[in-house]
N, C-alpha and C positions, 0 to 999 in steps of 0.2 A: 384450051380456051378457044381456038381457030374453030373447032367443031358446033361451038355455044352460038357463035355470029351467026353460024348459018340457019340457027330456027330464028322460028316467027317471032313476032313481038310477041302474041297472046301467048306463043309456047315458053317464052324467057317469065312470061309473068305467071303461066304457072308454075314454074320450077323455080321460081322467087317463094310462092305462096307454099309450097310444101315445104321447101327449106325454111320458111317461117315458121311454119302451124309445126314441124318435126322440133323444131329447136325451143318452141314455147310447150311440147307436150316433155322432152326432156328436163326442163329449168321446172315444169310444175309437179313430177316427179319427183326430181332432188329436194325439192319445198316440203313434198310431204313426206317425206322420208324424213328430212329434219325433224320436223315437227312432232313425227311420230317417235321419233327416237326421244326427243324432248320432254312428248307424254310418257312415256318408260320411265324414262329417269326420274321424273314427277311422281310419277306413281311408283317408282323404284323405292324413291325417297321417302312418299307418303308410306307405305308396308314398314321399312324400316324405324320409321318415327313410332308405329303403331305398334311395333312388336316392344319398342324399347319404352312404350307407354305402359303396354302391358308387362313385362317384366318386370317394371318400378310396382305397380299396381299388385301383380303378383308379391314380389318381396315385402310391400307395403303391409300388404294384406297377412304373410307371413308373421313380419313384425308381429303384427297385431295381437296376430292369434298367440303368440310367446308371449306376448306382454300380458292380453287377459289371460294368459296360464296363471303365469304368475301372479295377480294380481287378486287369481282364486284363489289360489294357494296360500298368499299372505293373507286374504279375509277370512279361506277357513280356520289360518292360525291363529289369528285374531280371536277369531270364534270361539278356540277352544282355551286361549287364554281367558276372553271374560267368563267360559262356561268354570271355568277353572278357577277362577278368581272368587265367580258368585261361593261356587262350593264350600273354599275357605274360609271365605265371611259368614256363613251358613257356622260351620264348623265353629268359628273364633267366638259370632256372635251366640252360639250353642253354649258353647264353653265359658264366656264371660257372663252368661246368664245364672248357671249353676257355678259361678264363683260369685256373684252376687250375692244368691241367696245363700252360700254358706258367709258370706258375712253380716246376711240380716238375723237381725234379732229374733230371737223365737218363746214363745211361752212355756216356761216350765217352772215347777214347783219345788223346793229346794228346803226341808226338814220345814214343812207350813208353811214359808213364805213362798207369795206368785212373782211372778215378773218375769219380764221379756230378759232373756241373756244373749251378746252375743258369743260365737263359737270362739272368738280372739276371749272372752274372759274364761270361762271355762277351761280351755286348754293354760290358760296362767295359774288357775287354781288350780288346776291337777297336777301340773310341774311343781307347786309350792309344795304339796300334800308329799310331791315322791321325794322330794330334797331332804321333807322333815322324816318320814320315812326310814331313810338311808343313813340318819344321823345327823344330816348336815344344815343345825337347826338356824344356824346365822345366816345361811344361802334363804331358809326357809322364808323367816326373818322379813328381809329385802323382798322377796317376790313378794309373800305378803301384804305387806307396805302398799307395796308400787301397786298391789290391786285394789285395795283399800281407798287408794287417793282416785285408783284410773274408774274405776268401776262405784261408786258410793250409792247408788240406786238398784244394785245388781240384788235379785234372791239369793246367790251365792255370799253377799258382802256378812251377815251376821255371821255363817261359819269361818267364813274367812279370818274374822274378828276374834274369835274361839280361837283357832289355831293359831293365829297371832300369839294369843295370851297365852298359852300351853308353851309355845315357840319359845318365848323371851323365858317364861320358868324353867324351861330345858337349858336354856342359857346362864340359868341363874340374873339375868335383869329381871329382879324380882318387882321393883317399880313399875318399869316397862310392863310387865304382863298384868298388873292389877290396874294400869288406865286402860290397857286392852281389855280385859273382864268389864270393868264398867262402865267403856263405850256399849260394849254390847247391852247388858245388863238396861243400860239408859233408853237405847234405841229399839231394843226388842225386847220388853219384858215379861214376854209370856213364851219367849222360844225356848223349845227343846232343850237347848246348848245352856238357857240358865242356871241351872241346878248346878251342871258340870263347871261350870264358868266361876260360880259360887265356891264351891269348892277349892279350884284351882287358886283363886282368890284370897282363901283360907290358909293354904300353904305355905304363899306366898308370905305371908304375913307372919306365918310363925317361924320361917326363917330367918326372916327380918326381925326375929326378936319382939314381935308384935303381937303377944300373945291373949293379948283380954281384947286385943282387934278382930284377933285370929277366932278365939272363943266366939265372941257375939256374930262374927260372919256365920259361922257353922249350925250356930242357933237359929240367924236367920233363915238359912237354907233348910233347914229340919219344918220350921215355923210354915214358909213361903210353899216349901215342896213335899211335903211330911210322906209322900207315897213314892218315892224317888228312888233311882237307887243310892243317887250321891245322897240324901238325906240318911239310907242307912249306912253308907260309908262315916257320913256326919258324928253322927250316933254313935260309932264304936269309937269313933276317935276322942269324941269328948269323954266317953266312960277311961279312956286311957290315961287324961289327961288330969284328970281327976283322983 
């Protein structure tokens, strides 16, 4: 300190002024060191923020792309269920079409008579036909019947009627088979089955003890159908009878 008294005034002010201006260029030094370490760390932070932006944005974006996987995945199954679906209705409605038409009615013709049948009556008169067939004339009988009553407009219904009457004479219901004869007989009188029907009729009657009934049926039938063959079955019967 003794050595600092001995300079000048101007020399004490300027060894003031550098110890000044050294001590303000120190303090503005450490200023910007903070500050710059401040911008680091800002900008440390800001990087940080940015990567963990992108990381969510990546994993987002991930997601995503797994979610539309899947979501192709379930559209193309979709796809191939309704492709799937049309096919079987394609299919069902194929099939219920040609189940339709076998139970629509169809035109055919049936010993002269026309008309529409469906395939449901037909297969009932061929079950009656194999019952009677087989023997088993009272099965026959009932289908008969039940076709008779289901079907009354049917081309099938006159034979039907025939076999009926044959049916109950196989049974001995000898009644039964001659209102069956002359249903027919009434409703169809110029069909094929007449003659036979006539005949059968004739049987009937002279089983039953009915015999000047039984006669004048036979004569009928000779009379109505004289070119028959039951009119020459008629014929030899009467010459027997005689």
């Amino acid at each position: 300190m003794i050595p600092m008294l001995r300079l000048k005034f101007p020399q004490l002010l300027a060894v003031a002024a550098l110890s000044t201006l050294g001590y303000q260029s120190t303090s503005a030094a450490m200023f910007e060191d903070n500050d710059a370490r401040r911008q680091i760390n800002v900008l440390t932070e800001s990087v940080k923020n940015s990567q963990r932006a992108i990381f969510d944005l990546t994993n987002s974006f991930e997601r995503s792309v797994q979610e539309n996987a899947k979501l192709r995945g379930r559209i193309e199954e979709l796809e191939r269920t309704v492709d799937d679906q049309k096919h079987n209705l394609k299919i069902y409605y194929s099939e219920l079409n040609d189940r339709i038409k076998l139970l629509e009615p169809v035109g055919i013709e049936i010993e002269g008579v026309k008309g529409k049948a469906q395939p449901a009556e037909k297969e009932l008169y061929d079950l009656a036909l194999i019952e009677f067939k087989d023997g088993n004339a009272v099965k026959a009988e009932g289908m008969l019947t039940q076709f008779i009553n289901a079907y009354p407009n049917s081309p099938y219904w006159p034979v039907a009627q025939y076999w009926l009457s044959v049916s109950k004479y196989a049974s001995k219901d000898y009644k039964g088979s001659i209102a069956a004869g002359n249903a027919l007989i009434k409703g169809f009188p110029e069909h094929p089955r007449v003659p036979q029907t006539l005949l059968n009729i004739a049987n009937c009657l002279f089983e039953s003890n009915q015999k000047a009934e039984g006669r004048k049926t036979l004569e009928l039938l000779i009379k109505s159908f004289p070119e028959s063959k039951s009119a020459d079955t008629a014929r030899l019967a009467l010459s027997k009878i005689k």
